[in-house]
C-alpha positions, 0 to 999 in steps of 0.5 A: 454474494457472500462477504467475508473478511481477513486481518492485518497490522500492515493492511487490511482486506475486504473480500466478496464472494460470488457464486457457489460453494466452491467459490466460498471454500477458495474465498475461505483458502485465501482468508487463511492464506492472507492471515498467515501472511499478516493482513488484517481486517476490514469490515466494510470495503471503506475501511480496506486498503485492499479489496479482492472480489472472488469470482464466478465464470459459470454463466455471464449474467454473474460477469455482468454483476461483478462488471459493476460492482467493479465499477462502483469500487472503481469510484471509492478508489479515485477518492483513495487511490493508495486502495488495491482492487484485485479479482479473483477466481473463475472470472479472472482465469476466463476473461482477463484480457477483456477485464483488463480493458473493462475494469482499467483500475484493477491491480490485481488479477489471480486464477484459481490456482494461484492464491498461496501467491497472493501476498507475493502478488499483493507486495508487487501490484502498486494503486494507482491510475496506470497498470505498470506495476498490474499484477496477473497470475492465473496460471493452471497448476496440475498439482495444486489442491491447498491440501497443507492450508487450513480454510478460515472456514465460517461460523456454523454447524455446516462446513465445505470441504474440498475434496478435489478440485478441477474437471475432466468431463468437458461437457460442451456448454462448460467453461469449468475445465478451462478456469479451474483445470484438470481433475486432482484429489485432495490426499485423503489424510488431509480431509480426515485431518480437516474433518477431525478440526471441524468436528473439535469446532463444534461442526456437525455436518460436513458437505465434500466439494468438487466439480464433479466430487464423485469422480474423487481418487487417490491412489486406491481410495475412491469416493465412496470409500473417502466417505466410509472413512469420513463417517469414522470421525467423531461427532461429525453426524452428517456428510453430504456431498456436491456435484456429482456426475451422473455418470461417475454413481458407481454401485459402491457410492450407491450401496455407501449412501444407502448404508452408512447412516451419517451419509444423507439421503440428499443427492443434486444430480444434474440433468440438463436436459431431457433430450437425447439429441440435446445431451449428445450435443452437451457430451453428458455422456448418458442417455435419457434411459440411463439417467432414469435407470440411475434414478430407479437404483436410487431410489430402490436402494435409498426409499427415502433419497430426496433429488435435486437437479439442474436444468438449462434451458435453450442450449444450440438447436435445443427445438420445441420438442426438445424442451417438451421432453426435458418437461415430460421428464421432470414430471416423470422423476419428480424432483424435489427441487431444481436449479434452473437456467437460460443458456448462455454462449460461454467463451472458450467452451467447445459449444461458444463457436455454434453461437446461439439459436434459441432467442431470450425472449424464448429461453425466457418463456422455456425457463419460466415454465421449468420453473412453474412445473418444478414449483408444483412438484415441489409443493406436492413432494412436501405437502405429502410430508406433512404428518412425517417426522423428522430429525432435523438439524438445528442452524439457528433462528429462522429467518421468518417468525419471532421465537422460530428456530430452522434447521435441516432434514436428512434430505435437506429440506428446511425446516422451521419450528417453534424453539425454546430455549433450551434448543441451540444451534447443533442440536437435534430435534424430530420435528412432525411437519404440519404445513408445508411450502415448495420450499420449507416445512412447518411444523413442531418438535416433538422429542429430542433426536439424540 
């Protein structure tokens, strides 16, 4: 959970991120949205006279939490019932009527592609115990991208760029196409207008959002000529990009990564699974054969690409051999890293009315040695790191250890280190690796990378 926050003289807002990096982007659109239009800041919810949860409807256990934050708000509004509460985002498109009977004390409730009509939607929802005056927008809009607003976009040496917003791939176990709508891409003139602020902000490192961002079009710019132009903008040092679609890597995108020096060696290219009958019923529309094709192009023309993945596990008639090839295939590619999941049945989606056939309690054990497998491969991939150098990208203090400075490699792995002070944040450093983690590396800088 993210939490950010947006001022006002009249009122003031209190607003929670929940789920990706595209929920974030959208929180930081509507911050903009609502500062333009007067509103002022909370720092904690106490203190707001609105409060708006921003949503994610990928998997329900992410419903169920914000269920509950609801209903502890729920409370701080009976003891201030002038307090607007306000959803919005995936959930609110996905579930509105059953969060309307759920979580009765909602005034607001926007989709979205409805957040520059917030403060419209703001002025017309009235506080209180009955929704006479309840306020919903959540309607699809082809044509919306907020290409002409300026995110409010946080502190850092990293921002997130939508590039585009929307899916046309409809895999089956998806509700993305039905809350966020169809595919459209954000004018390129825009992005580079953006990129150019961040990078007169300080930004170094700039990472294009989209469900499927590689799949990017505008008139004759596609994606990889979107980065090209993108790597022409001074000091921005690096780009990255997420998620891809297996099937939208053309030649071009590939033979730009391996090219253009400021596009990172990093690359999160979901599988799913590593069953054919599985992906069929997904409609992934690839094969086993061909997701290992990809990978070996990759990798022959990127040597030094690092690769993540997603992974689910227990989708419809997922079997035991099913699971024992999505197995065997992870320990063919070796990922660096994976994020791993139990399926969920997801309302709407063209898979919901198969139901589910694979109880919790085995989705629970299939996800539990994902997990295990996916660890080992990722302390051995970084543990053959150890004696490398790296340029690593400094982000500020470490979490962990007194006098410690973290950062990231070109192929996104963390980095921790001794600093001094004569390092900040955005700085470069070649850092060797001396230890190392499934998840980090360890190690001491031995010159500046500029």
């Amino acid at each position: 959970m993210i939490e950010t926050t947006t001022s006002s003289e009249a009122a003031r807002v209190y607003l929670e991120t929940y789920g990706c990096q595209m929920n974030i982007a959208d929180s930081q659109t509507v911050a903009a949205v609502l500062r333009q239009a007067g509103y002022g800041v909370a720092i904690r919810p106490e203190e707001a006279d609105i409060i708006l949860l921003n949503t994610c409807a990928i998997r329900e256990h992410a419903e169920d939490r914000v269920i509950g934050r609801l209903s502890d708000l729920a409370r701080l509004k009976g003891s201030r019932p002038q307090l607007q509460l306000g959803l919005l985002g995936c959930m609110a498109q996905h579930n509105r009527a059953a969060l309307m009977a759920r979580a009765p004390w909602l005034d607001l409730v926007a989709g979205p592609d409805t957040y520059r009509r917030l403060p419209e939607l703001l002025g017309r929802a009235q506080s209180g115990p009955a929704q006479s005056d309840f306020a919903v927008d959540v309607r699809l809009d082809r044509g919306e991208t907020y290409a002409d607003i300026s995110p409010d976009y946080e502190s850092g040496v990293r921002a997130y760029v939508t590039a585009m917003r929307g899916c046309d791939r409809f895999c089956t176990f998806c509700v993305v196409p039905y809350v966020r709508g169809r595919e459209r891409s954000v004018p390129p003139a825009d992005l580079l207008r953006e990129v150019r602020a961040l990078a007169a902000r300080g930004v170094k490192e700039v990472v294009m959002l989209g469900q499927t961002v590689n799949a990017y079009r505008h008139d004759a710019t596609d994606f990889a000529a979107l980065l090209r132009r993108l790597a022409e903008v001074d000091g921005i040092e690096r780009i990255r990009f997420t998620s891809p679609h297996p099937c939208d890597m053309t030649p071009a995108l590939i033979a730009t990564m391996a090219s253009e020096p400021k596009v990172q060696p990093y690359l999160h290219l979901p599988l799913q699974s590593g069953s054919d009958r599985v992906l069929a019923a997904m409609e992934r529309g690839y094969t086993v054969d061909q997701y290992l094709d990809l990978v070996a192009r990759l990798r022959s023309a990127i040597p030094d690409l690092a690769l993540s993945t997603d992974i689910i596990v227990g989708f419809h008639g997922e079997e035991e051999r099913d699971f024992a090839a999505t197995l065997e295939l992870l320990r063919a590619i070796r990922f660096d890293s994976a994020f791993s999941f139990k399926y969920s049945v997801r309302e709407h989606t063209r898979a919901h009315r198969l139901g589910d056939s694979v109880s919790e309690a085995e989705k629970g054990r299939r996800l539990a040695e994902v997990i295990a497998l996916q660890e080992e491969i990722a302390l051995e991939r970084n543990r053959a790191l150890i004696g490398h150098n790296f340029a690593v990208l400094v982000e500020g203090p470490a979490r962990r250890g007194a006098g410690k400075l973290a950062g990231k490699t070109p192929q996104f792995k963390t980095a921790v280190f001794s600093g001094t002070a004569a390092i900040s944040a955005g700085d470069s450093v070649q850092v060797r690796v001396e230890a190392a983690t499934g998840h980090s590396l360890m190690g001491a800088i031995v010159a500046s990378a500029q």
